[in-house]
N, C-alpha and C positions, 0 to 999 in steps of 0.2 A: 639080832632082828632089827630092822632099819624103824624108827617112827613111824608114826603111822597116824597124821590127825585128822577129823572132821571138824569144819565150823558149826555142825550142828551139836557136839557133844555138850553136853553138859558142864564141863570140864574146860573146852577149848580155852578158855582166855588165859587161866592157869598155866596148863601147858603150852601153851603157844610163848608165855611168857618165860617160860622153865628154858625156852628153846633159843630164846633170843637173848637172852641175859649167859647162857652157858658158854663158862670159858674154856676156849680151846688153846692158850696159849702154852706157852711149853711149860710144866708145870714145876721144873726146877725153879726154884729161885737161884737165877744167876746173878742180880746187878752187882753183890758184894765181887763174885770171882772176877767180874770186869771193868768192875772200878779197880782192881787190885793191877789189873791189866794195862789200863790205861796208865795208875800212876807207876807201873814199870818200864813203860814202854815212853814216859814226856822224862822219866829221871836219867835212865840210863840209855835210851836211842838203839841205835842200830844192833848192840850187844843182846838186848830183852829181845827185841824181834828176832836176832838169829837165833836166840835160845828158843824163843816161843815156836817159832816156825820148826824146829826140833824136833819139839815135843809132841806140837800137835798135827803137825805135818809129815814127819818122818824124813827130814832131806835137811842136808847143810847147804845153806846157801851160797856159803863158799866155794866149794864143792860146785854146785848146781848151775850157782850165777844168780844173783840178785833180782836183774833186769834182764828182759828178754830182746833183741835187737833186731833192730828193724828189718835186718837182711833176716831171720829167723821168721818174722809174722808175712813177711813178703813173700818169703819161698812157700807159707803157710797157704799163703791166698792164691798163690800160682801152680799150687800141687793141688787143690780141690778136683772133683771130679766136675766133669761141664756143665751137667742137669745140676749138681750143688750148686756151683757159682752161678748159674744162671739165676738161680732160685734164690739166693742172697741177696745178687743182684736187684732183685723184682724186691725183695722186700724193702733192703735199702732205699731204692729209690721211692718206693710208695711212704714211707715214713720219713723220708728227708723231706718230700711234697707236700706233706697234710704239716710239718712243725716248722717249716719255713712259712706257714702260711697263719701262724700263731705269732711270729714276734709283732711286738707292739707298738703302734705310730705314739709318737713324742708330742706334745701337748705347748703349743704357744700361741697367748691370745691375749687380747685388751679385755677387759672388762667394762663396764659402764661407768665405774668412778678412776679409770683411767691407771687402774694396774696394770702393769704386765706379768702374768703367772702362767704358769706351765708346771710341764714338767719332762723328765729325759731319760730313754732307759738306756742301761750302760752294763753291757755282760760282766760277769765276774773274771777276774785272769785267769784264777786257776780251780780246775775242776778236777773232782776223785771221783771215780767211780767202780762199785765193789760188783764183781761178777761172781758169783757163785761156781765153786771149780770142782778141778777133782778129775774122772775120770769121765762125769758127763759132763754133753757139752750144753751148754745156752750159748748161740751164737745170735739168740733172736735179742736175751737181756743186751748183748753188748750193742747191737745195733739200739734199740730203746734207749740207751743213757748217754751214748756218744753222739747219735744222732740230733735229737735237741740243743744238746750244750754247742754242738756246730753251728748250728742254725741261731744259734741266741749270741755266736760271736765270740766265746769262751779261748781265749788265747792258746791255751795249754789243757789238755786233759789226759789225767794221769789214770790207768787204771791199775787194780788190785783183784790176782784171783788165787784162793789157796791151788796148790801143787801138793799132792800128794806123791811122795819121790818124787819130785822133782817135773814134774809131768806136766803138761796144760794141752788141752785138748788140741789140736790142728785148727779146728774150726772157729774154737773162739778167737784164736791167734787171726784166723783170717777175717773173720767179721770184723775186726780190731784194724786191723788195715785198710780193708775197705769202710771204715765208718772214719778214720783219722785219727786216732788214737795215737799220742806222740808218745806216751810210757809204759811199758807191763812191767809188775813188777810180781814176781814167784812167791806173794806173801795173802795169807788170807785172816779172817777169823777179825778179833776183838783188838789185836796187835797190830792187825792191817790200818782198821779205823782211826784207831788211835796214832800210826803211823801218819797219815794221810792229814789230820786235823793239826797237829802240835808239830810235826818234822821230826826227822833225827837225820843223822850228818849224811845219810846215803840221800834221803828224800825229801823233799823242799813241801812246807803247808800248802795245802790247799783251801779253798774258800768255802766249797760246798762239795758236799759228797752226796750220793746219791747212788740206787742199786737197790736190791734185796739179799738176804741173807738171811741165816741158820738166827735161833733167838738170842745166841750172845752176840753175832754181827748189830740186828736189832737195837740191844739195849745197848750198844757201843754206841751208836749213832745218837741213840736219846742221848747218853752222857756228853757228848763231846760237843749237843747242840748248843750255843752259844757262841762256843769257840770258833764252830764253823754254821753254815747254814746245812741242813738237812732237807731230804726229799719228803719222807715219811717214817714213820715204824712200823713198818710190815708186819703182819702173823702170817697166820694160815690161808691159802687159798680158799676160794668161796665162790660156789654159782649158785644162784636162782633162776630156775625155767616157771616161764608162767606157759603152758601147753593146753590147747582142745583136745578134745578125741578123734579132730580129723588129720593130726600129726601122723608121723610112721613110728610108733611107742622103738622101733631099732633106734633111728636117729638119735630120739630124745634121752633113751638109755645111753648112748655114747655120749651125749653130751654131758650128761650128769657124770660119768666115771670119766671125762675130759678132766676134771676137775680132781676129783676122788684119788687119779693114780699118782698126783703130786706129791703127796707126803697123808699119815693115818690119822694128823687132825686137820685134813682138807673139807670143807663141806660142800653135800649138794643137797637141793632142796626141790623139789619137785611139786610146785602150785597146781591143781586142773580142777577143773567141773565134773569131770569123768570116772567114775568108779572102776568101770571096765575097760578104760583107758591106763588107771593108774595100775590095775592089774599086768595087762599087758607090757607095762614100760618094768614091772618087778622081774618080769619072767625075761624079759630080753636083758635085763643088766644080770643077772642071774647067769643068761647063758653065753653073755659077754667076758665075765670074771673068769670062766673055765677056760679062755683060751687067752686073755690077755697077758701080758709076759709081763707087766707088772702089777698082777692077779693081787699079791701080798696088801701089800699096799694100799689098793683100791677096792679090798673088799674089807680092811679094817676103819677103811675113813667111811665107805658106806653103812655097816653097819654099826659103827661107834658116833656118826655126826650126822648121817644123813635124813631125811626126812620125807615125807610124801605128804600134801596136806590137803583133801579134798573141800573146794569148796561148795556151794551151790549157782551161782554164778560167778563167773571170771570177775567181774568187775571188785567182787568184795576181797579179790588176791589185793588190791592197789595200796592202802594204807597197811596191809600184814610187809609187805614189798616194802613198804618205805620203812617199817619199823627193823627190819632187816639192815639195809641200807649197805646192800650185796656187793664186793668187787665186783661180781658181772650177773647180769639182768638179759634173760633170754627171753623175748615177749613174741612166741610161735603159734598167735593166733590171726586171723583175717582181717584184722583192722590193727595193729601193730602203733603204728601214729597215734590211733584215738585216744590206747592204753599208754601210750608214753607220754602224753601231753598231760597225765596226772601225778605219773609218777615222779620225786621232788629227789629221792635220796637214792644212788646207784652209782659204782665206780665210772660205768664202761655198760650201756643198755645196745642190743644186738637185736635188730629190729627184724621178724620176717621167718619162716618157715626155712631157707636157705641161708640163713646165717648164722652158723653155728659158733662158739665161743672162740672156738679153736681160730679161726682164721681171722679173730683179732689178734693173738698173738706172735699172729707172723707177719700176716703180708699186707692187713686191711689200712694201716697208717696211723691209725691213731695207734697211744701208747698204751702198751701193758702192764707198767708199774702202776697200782693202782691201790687205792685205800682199803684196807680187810679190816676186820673187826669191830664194823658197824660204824667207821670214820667216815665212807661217806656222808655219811651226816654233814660234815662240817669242811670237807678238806677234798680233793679232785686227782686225777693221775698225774703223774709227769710232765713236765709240758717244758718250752723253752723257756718260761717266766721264771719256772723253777732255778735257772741260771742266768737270772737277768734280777737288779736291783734298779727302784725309781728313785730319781734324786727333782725332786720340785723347786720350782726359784721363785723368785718374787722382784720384778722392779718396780720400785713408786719411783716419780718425778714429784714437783716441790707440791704441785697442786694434788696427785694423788694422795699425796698423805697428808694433805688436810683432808680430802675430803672421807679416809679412813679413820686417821689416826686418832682423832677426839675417844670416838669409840675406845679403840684399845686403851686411854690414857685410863678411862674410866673403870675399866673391867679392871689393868692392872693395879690402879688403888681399891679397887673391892678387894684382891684377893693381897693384899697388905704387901705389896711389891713395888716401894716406892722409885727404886733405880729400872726397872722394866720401865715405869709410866714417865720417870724423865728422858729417858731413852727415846721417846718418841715425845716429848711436850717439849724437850730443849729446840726441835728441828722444828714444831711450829710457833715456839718464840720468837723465830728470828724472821716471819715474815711482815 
């Protein structure tokens, strides 16, 4: 039976808190099996990966082929049906136009005591990016990871998607072609990342990786960060709808199991003012589940994570919203702007009665990777910065650094560094 809360209860702050603190992450403790992974996969290279790819793969990559070849993703993207390619087409283009419109202007200026500082951003060479594989396809992920790192100037990008036999969908293959994707490699999981961050003799490191995956793909990326630069740590999918009663309670139920049919620790959360509104929206997801084909799925994350939470005015949803701090934020009431210009914490907010979650993650432009698990708090989607680094400069001439450097001589004898403070008192000795 899905939650079920009021702001009027007695109880609510309790429960509301039981609800926002509740871990949906996978509840195995993996880090040891992939720490075990990774140092299998930096000791003995390309041998660990064919064994691992084995096991957990079912396909010798020998056998199979390691690398997928360009004439292969090419015929991929040239064998599409028309309405497909058209429809990849549309989305590629609207996501390469909103993240080319994200890289960042470089920074050179004088100052008033006659510095010159800046600063310069400078792509990474090489980029990994892990696609989620198998028999389904995400050809929207491939577009979202490849797309950015082009746009941010990223020399090389290598992608990684598990193959089960041997297999990778048609479609990712072709999103992969049409996004520029110079590598596919038939390798997935914890052995991929680990592949990608450290090399082994078939695959050259990469700088930063990026993508979502299963919870050992996850805590691969947490371990490896350092070594390489990382996107985020993904969990579970997650929407928030903030909805009136003058909503279509059909729409609003699609929207919340938009979410739900992803995986059975996905969450939806359903805010409204409406009792008989929030009625309505139970009986249509209800009669949604009976014909949806992945029913399984998105009736165990509905009624194992899901929520309904009545309030008595909308506006008291906005700090419950931010305590959330929801991959994606549905605000399908009449003033949409008023309610967003409060709201602080949200991966991805979907402004309007006609904008529903879903057509972010295809065609709208912005990016879908995005922070779960209450990280938007602190941390935002994908973007091309994600594969860009800033390098700042500094020039003084003789008179700039007098009229700096006293300052720093001082500070660095406070903090008992007396070759920092010569460092800079020998060059205004000599004027």
């Amino acid at each position: 039976m899905v939650l079920r809360l009021s702001i009027s209860d007695a109880d609510f702050d309790q429960s509301f808190d039981a609800l926002v603190n509740a871990r949906r992450e996978a509840d195995d403790d993996v880090s040891a099996d992939v720490r075990a992974i990774i140092r299998d996969v930096r000791d003995r290279g390309d041998e660990a990966v064919s064994e691992l790819t084995s096991k957990f793969d079912g396909h010798d990559l020998e056998q199979t082929g390691w690398r997928v070849s360009k004439a292969e993703s090419a015929a991929a993207l040239e064998g599409l049906e028309a309405s497909l390619r058209v429809a990849l087409e549309l989305a590629a283009l609207r996501i390469r136009d909103y993240h080319e419109g994200q890289v960042p202007d470089n920074r050179d200026y004088m100052d008033d005591a006659g510095v010159r500082i800046g600063a310069r951003w400078n792509a990474v060479e090489r980029a990994g990016i892990y696609i989620p594989g198998g028999r389904a396809a995400y050809p929207s992920s491939v577009l979202m990871n490849a797309i950015p790192a082009k746009a941010a100037g990223v020399e090389h990008i290598i992608m990684v998607t598990p193959a089960p036999g041997g297999y990778i969908n048609p479609l990712v293959l072709a999103a992969a072609e049409l996004a520029g994707v110079d590598e596919i490699w038939r390798i997935g999981g914890a052995q991929a990342v680990a592949a990608l961050a450290y090399g082994t003799e078939k695959i050259k490191p990469v700088d930063v990786i990026t993508g979502p995956g299963n919870a050992w793909v996850a805590e691969a990326k947490r371990q490896v960060y350092g070594v390489v630069g990382i996107d985020m740590v993904a969990g579970p999918s997650e929407i928030v709808v903030v909805a009136d009663g003058r909503n279509d309670p059909d729409w609003i139920a699609a929207d919340l199991l938009s979410q739900a049919e992803h995986d059975p620790t996905s969450q939806s959360i359903l805010f409204t003012d409406d009792a008989k509104f929030a009625d309505q929206v139970t009986t249509k997801i209800n009669e949604q589940l009976q014909v949806l084909s992945t029913s399984a799925t998105a009736t165990t994350s509905w009624n194992d994570n899901g929520a309904i939470i009545l309030v008595d005015r909308l506006e008291q949803a906005i700090p419950l919203v931010d305590r959330l701090a929801a991959e994606h934020l549905e605000l399908a009431v009449d003033d949409p702007d008023a309610m967003f210009r409060k709201v602080r914490h949200a991966g991805s907010v979907f402004l309007g009665r006609h904008t529903p979650e879903a057509v972010g993650d295809y065609v709208a432009g912005p990016n879908h990777v995005l922070p779960t698990g209450r990280r938007a708090r602190f941390s935002s989607g994908l973007s091309v910065t994600d594969f860009m680094k800033r390098t700042s400069f500094i020039h003084c001439d003789e008179q700039a650094l007098a009229n700096i450097g006293p300052a720093a001589v001082a500070l660095a004898e406070s903090e008992g560094l007396p070759a920092h403070a010569a460092s800079i008192a020998k060059r205004l000795d000599r004027r």
